[in-house]
MINUMI-875240 format. One record per residue (C-alpha): x, y, z. Coordinates in steps of 0.25 Angstrom, whole numbers, plus 2048, in hexadecimal, padded with zeros to 3 digits. Each point is the difference from the previous one (the first is absolute). Layout:
N
XYZ;...
***
This chain:
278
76BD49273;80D7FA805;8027F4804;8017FF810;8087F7808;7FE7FC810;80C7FC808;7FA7F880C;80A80080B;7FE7F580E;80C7FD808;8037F5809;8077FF80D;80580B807;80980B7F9;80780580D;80E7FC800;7FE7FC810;7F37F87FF;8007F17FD;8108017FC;8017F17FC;7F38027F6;8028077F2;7F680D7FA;7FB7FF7F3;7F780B7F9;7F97FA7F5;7FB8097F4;7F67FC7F6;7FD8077F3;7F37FD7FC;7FA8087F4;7F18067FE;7FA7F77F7;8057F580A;7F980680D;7F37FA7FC;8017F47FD;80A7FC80E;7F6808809;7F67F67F9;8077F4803;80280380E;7F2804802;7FD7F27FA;8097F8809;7FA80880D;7F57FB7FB;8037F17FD;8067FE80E;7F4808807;80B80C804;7F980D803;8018067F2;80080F806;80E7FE809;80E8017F7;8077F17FF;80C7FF80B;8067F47FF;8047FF80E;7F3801805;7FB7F57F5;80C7F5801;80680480F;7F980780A;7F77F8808;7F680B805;7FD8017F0;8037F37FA;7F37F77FB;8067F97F5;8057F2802;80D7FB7F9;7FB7FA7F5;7F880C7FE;80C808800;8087F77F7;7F38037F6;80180F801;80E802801;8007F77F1;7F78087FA;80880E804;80C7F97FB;7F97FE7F1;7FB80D801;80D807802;8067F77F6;7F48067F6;80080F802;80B80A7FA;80680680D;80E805802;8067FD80D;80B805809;8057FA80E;80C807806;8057F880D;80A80780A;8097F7809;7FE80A80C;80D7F9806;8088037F3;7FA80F800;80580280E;80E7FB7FC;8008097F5;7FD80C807;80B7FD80A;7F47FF80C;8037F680A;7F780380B;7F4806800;80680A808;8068057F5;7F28067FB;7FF80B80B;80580E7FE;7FF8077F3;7F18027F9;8087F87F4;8047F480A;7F1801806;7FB7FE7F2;8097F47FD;7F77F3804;7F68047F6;80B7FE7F5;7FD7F47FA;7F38067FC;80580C7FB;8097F67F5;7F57F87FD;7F78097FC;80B8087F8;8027F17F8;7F17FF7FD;7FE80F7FB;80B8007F7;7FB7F07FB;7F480A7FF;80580A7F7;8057F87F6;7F57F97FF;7F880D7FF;80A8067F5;7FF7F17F8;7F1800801;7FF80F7FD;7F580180C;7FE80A80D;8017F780C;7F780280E;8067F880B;7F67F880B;8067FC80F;7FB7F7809;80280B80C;80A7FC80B;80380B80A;80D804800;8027FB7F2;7F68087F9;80A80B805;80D7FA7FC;7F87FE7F1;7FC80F7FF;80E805804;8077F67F5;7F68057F6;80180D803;8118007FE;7FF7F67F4;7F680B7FB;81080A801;8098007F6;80F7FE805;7F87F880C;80A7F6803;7F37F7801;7FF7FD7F2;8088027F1;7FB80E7FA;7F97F87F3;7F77F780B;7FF80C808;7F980A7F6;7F77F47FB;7FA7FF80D;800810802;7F67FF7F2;7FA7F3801;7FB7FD80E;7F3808802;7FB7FB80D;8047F780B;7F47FA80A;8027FB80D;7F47F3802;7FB7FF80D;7FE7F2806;7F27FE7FA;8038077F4;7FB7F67F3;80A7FF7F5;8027F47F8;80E8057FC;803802810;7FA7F1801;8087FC7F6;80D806807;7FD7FC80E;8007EF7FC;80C8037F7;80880680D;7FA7F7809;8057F47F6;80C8077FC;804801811;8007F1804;80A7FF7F4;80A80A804;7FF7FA80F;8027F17FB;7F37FC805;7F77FC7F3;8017F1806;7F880480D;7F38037F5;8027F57F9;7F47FA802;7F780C7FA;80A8027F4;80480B803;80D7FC7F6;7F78017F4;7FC810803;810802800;8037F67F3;7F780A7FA;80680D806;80C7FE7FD;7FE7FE7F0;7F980F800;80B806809;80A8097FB;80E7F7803;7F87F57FF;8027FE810;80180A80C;80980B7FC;80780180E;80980E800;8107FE800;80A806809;8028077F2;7F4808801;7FE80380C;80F808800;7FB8057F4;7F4805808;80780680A;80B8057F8;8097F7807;80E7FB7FB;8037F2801;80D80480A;7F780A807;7F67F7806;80480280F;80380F7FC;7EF8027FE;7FB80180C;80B80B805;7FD8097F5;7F0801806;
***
């Protein structure tokens, strides 16, 4: 039997290039193998359990640290829980990936100045969602290499978002093409052969590895918006110390002007020529 490998995909803030303008995106992907699913559902079970969370609805970390309608644990609590996920993630072998887009930047680079300048062409309409479509793109070719170095077929698990469970389909679907644009042909036929299936988890959908990708996104967020300090006092920093050692630059990878020309085919004098040519 082959080995199989999970990508676990979560994202954080909004993807649409004219919601939340001043806040960044990130789409976080986790790689977690088959032998490894075990024991992380079991340790989630086992802090449910420990801090009397109902054991039968998936881990959100908004709804345990931040929103008040669901929130029961106390600081201190908190502080606990959120230092043994840390040492947890610090113990299991996980690959992670956190692309971050500077929606500001992305617009610049696309020549958009208003957001009048998304009407018309299908193309045009299409443009908001961008940011996803990059991401994701980052993550399945991170995937594929990993897939190729492991010698495994992958399956990739979503947390369902509307409107981004499509933008996913369609990026997989044209990294799937050869001479796509999306990805280099090598990635491209790796995950043509290598990615059997792709699910799309509904909200009360159990999966430690969707678990596991959820605190890393949340956590991974209040980094990329400078706001780490404001959870201070339930260490949340300690969850991010640890990320970062597991993730793949060591940090949030945040996509360059570089890449998104690249992307788009566009060349570096012809970034205000883009939006004529759709």
């Amino acid at each position: 039997m082959k080995n199989l490998s999970t990508l676990y995909i979560d994202e954080s803030g909004k993807s649409s290039l004219v919601e939340k303008a001043d806040e960044p995106f990130i789409l976080t992907g986790v790689i977690l193998d088959e032998e490894e699913k075990s024991p992380v559902e079991g340790f989630f079970n086992y802090i449910k359990r420990k801090y009397n969370i109902n054991p039968d609805i998936p881990f959100h970390s908004y709804d345990i640290f931040e929103n008040p309608k669901t929130r029961v644990l106390t600081d201190a609590q908190a502080a606990s829980l959120l230092t043994s996920l840390a040492d947890f993630i610090s113990l299991i072998p996980i690959k992670i990936h956190i692309p971050v887009v500077n929606k500001k930047q992305f617009k610049s680079v696309l020549g958009v100045t208003s957001n009048d300048d998304f009407k018309g062409s299908k193309r045009r309409k299409e443009m908001p969602e961008f940011p996803y479509r990059v991401c994701a793109c980052i993550l399945f070719k991170w995937f594929a290499k990993s897939l190729k170095s492991n010698k495994s077929i992958g399956e990739i698990i979503v947390d369902a978002r509307r409107g981004g469970d499509y933008q996913l389909i369609k990026t997989l679907y044209a990294s799937k093409q050869l001479n796509n644009g999306y990805l280099d042909p090598v990635s491209a036929k790796l995950i043509e052969d290598k990615c059997a299936a792709i699910c799309f988890a509904e909200k009360q959908f159990l999966s430690g590895g969707l678990e596991l990708a959820d605190l890393i996104s949340y956590t991974a967020f209040f980094h990329a918006r400078r706001q780490m300090s404001s959870m201070s006092k339930i260490k949340l920093d300690l969850v991010w110390t640890e990320i970062k050692k597991k993730s793949y630059r060591k940090n949030l990878n945040k996509v360059s002007e570089k890449r998104i020309r690249d992307f788009f085919k566009i060349k570096k004098d012809g970034v205000h020529k883009y939006l004529k040519s759709i």
